[in-house]
C-alpha positions in Angstrom: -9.6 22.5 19.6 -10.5 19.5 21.7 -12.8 20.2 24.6 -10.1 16.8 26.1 -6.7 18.7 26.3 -5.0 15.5 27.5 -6.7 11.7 27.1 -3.6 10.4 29.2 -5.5 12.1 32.1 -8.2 9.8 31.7 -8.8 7.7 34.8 -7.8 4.6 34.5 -10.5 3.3 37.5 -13.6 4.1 35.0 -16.3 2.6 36.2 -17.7 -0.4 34.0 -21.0 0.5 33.0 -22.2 3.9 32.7 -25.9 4.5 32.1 -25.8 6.0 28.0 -28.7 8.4 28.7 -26.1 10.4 31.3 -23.6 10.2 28.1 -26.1 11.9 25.8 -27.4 14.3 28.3 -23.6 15.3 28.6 -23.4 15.9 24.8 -26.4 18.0 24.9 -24.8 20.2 27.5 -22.7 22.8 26.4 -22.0 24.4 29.4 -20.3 21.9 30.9 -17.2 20.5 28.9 -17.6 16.7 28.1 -16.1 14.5 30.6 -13.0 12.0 29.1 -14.7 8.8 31.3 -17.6 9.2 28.8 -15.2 8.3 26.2 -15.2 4.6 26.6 -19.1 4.3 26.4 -19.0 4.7 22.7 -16.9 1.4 22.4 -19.1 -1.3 20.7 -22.5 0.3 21.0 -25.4 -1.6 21.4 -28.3 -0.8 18.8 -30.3 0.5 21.4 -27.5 3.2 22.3 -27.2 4.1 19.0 -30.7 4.3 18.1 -30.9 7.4 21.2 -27.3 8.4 19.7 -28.8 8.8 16.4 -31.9 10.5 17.5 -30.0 13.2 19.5 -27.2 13.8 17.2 -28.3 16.4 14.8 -28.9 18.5 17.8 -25.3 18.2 19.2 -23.4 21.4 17.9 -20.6 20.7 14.8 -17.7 22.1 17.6 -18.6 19.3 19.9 -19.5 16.6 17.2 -16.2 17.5 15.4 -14.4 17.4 18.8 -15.7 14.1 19.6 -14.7 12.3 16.8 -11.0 13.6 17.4 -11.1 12.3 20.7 -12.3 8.6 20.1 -9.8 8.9 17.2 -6.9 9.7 19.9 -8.2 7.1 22.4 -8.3 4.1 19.4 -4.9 4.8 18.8 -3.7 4.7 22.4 -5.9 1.4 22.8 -6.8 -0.7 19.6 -9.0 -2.9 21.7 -11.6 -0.4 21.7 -13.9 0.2 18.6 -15.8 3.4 17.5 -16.8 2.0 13.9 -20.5 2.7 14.7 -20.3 6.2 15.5 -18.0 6.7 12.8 -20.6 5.0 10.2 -23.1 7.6 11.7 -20.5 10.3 11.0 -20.7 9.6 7.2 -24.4 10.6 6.8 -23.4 13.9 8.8 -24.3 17.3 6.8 -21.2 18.5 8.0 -18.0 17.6 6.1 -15.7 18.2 8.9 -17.7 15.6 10.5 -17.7 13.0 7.3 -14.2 13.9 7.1 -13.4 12.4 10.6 -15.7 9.5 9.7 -14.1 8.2 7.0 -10.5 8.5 7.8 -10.7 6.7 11.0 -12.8 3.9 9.3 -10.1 3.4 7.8 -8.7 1.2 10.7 -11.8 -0.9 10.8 -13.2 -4.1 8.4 -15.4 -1.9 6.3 -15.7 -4.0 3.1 -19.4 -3.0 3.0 -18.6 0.5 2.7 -16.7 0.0 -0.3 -20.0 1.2 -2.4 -20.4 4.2 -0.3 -16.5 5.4 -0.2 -16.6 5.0 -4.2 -19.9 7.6 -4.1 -18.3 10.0 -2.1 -15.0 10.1 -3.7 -17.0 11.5 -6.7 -20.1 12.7 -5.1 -19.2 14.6 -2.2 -19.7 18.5 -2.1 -16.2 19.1 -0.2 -13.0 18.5 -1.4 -11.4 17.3 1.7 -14.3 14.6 2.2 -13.7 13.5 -1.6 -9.7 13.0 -0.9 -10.0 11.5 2.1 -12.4 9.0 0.5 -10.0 8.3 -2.4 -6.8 7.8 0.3 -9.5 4.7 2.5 -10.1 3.4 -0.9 -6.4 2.7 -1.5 -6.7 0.6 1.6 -8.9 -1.9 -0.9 -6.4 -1.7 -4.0 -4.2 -3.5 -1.3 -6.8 -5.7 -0.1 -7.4 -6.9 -4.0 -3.6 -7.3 -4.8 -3.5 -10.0 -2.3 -6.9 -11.5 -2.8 -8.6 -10.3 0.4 -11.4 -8.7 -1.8 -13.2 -10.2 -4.8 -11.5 -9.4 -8.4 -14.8 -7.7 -9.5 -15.0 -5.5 -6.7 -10.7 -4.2 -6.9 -11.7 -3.5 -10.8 -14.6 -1.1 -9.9 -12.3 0.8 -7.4 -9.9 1.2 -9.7 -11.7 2.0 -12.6 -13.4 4.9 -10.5 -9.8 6.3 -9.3 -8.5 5.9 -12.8 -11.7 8.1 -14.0 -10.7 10.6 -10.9 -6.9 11.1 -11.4 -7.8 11.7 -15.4 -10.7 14.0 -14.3 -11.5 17.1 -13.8 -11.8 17.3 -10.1 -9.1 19.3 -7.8 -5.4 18.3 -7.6 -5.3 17.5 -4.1 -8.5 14.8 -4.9 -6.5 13.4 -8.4 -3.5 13.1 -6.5 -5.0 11.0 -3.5 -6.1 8.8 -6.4 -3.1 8.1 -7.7 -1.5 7.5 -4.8 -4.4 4.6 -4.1 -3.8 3.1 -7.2 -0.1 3.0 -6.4 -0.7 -0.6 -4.8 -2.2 -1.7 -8.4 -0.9 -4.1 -11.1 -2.8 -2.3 -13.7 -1.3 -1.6 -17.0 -2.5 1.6 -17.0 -1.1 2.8 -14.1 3.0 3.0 -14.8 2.3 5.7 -17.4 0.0 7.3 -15.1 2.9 7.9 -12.2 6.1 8.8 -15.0 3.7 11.4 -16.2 3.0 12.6 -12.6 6.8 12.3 -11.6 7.4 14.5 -14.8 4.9 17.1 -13.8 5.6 21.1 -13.2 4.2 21.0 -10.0 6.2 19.4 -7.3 3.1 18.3 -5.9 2.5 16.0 -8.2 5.9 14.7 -8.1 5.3 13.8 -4.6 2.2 12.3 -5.2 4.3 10.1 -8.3 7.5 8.9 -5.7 4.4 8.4 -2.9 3.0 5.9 -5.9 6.2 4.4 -6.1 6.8 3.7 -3.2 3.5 1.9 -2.6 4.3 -0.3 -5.9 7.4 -1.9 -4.8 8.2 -2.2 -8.4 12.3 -2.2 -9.3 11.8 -0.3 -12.5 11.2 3.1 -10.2 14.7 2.3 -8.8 16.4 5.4 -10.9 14.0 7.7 -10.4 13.6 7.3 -6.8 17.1 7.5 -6.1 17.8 10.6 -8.0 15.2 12.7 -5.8 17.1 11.7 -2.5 18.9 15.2 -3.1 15.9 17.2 -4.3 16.1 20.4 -3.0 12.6 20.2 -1.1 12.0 18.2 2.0 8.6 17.1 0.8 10.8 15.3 -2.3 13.5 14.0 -0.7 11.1 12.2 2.3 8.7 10.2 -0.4 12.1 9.2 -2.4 13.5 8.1 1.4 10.1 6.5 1.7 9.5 4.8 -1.7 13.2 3.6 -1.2 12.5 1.0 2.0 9.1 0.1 0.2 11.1 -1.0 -2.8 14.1 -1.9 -0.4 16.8 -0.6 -2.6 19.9 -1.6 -1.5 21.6 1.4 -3.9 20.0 4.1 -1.2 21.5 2.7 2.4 24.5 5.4 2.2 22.4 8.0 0.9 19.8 7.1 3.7 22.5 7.1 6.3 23.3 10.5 5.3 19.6 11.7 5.9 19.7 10.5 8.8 21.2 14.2 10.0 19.1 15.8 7.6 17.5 19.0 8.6 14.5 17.9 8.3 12.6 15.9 10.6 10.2 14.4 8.8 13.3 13.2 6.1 15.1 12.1 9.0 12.7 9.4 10.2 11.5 8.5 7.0 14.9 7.2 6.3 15.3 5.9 9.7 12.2 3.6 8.7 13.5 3.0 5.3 17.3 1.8 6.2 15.2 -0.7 8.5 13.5 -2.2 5.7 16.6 -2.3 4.0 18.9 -3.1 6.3 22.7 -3.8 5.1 26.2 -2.8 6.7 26.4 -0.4 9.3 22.5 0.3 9.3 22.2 -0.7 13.0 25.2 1.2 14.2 23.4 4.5 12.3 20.4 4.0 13.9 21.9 3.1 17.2 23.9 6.1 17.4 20.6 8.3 16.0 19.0 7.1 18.8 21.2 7.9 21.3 21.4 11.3 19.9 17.6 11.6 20.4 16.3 14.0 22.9 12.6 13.8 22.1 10.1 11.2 23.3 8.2 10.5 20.5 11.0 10.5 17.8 12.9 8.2 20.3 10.2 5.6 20.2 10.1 5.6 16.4 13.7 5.4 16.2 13.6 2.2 18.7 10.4 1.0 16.3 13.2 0.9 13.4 15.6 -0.7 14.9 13.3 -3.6 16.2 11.7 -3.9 12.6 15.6 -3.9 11.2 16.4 -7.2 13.7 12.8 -8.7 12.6 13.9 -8.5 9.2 17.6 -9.8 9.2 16.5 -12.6 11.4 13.9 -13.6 8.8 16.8 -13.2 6.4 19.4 -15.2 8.4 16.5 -18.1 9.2 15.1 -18.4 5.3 12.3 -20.1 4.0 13.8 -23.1 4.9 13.8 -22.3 9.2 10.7 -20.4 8.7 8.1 -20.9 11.5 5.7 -23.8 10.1 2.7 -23.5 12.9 -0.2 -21.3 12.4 0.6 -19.7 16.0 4.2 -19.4 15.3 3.4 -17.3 11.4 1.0 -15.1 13.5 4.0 -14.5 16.0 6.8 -13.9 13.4 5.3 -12.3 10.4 5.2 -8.4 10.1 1.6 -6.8 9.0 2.8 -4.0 7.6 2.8 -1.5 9.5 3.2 1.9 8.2 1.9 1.2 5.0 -1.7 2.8 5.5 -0.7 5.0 8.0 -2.4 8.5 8.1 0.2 9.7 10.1 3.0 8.8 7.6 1.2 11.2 5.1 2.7 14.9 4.5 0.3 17.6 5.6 0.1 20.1 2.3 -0.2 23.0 4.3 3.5 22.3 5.7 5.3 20.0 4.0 7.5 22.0 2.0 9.1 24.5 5.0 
């Protein structure tokens, strides 16, 4: 458990520079829980700070290390202006794997290209199973990046050849899975048979992981088999098919996905909620509309209202066309989605839960 029970309690009157050697003196303290104002020190360290960080941190104990790590997660997410990338590089050499574990997932929101070498070591290297699937999830981060030429062609082969080699391996299910669901953004040949054999599999697991690859592939040929496990039995199923059915936006699934929408399920429910405003189509809006007013909890209300401002993006970039599309280089940054929610941790089913 966090030592911080609540980061909104942080005050917002944090004074602008405090000295780092009170910060590490703090960490070294047990007996005195670590104060949330520290927090904000560890954005954008100078060397300096993190050459004492690093000579102090093997003597900070895991539960406060781990805790840490959790919290700077928590605050990135509430402000993205913020950036904890060196700590979290520091994190990967940790001989804990709780603590590489942290590391490397929230890396995963920074410009790590460099780190592509080390994440393709440690999804085959690492001692822990966790720090090995977490590794192979980050990497699918750089399948994308190489589909749309962000990364050279060279480097995109080598990651995937060393997920193909992991989901044909020998290594645990949970690590082969994450693989395939990285390679789920690739073009390769190899990689249709790959997913069909998954979605075929005994264990519904697997079948997860194929409909999660699916859905990442935007390709129409999973159209069939996608739609068919919107009325699996299991709510693990039938969220990755609502899923996989806004990445492939297919049209066939908008009444189906209007239906989930009172599924008893709440991780179905706003899965389809999401989907349906990829989609969009007739009576979408109204659905969503009437969801949200229907909605009694915070957090689900906000995603709900997400939806329904990603489902007016979309039809207006519809209604507009290519034709009426926004020509300046201020106006594309303005008017063009980035994807959100496609490498989104949080979007990912816990396994210890996902099937109640």
């Amino acid at each position: 458990m966090n030592e911080l029970n609540d980061l909104n309690e942080l005050d917002e009157s944090i004074p602008p520079a405090i000295p780092f050697q009170e910060v590490l003196d703090a960490l070294l303290d047990t007996e005195t829980p670590f104060q949330p104002r520290y927090l904000y020190r560890f954005s954008d360290l100078e060397s300096a700070d993190l050459a004492d960080l690093k000579t102090i941190w093997g003597q900070i104990p895991t539960w406060r290390r781990k805790a840490l790590l959790e919290d700077l997660e928590q605050l990135f997410g509430d402000d993205y202006l913020l950036s904890f990338e060196s700590i979290c590089r520091l994190g990967l050499e940790d001989p804990e794997s709780e603590i590489r574990f942290l590391s490397i997932r929230s890396l995963f929101e920074y410009d790590t290209h460099d780190l592509i070498p080390v994440f393709l070591e440690m999804v085959v290297n690492d001692e822990h199973e966790d720090v090995r699937s977490v590794a192979a999830t980050v990497l699918g981060k750089y399948v994308y990046a190489g589909e749309v030429d962000e990364i050279p062609q060279k480097t995109l082969r080598q990651i995937e050849d060393q997920l193909l080699s992991v989901t044909q391996g020998t290594d645990s299910m949970l690590v082969r899975r994450r693989a395939l669901e990285s390679l789920g953004f690739s073009n390769r040949d190899e990689i249709p048979v790959l997913i069909e054999r998954a979605y075929n599999h005994d264990e519904y697991d697997w079948v997860v992981s194929a409909i999660f690859a699916m859905g990442r592939s935007r390709d129409k040929r999973w159209q069939k088999s996608v739609l068919k496990m919107l009325d699996h039995v299991l709510p693990a199923v039938r969220t990755e098919a609502a899923r996989a059915a806004g990445g492939i936006e297919i049209s066939e699934a908008v009444d189906r996905l209007i239906e989930l929408l009172e599924d008893d399920n709440q991780e179905v429910r706003l899965a389809a909620a999401w989907s349906l405003s990829q989609i969009g189509g007739d009576g979408v809006q109204e659905a969503l509309d009437m969801m949200l007013a229907n909605t009694e909890e915070n957090d689900q209300a906000e995603f709900i209202e997400s939806a329904i401002d990603n489902l007016i993006f979309n039809q207006s970039v519809q209604f507009y066309g290519v034709m009426d599309f926004p020509q300046s280089e201020e106006d594309i940054e303005a008017f063009i989605d980035d994807d959100e929610g496609v490498f989104d941790f949080d979007s990912d089913y816990n396994d210890e839960d996902y099937y109640d």
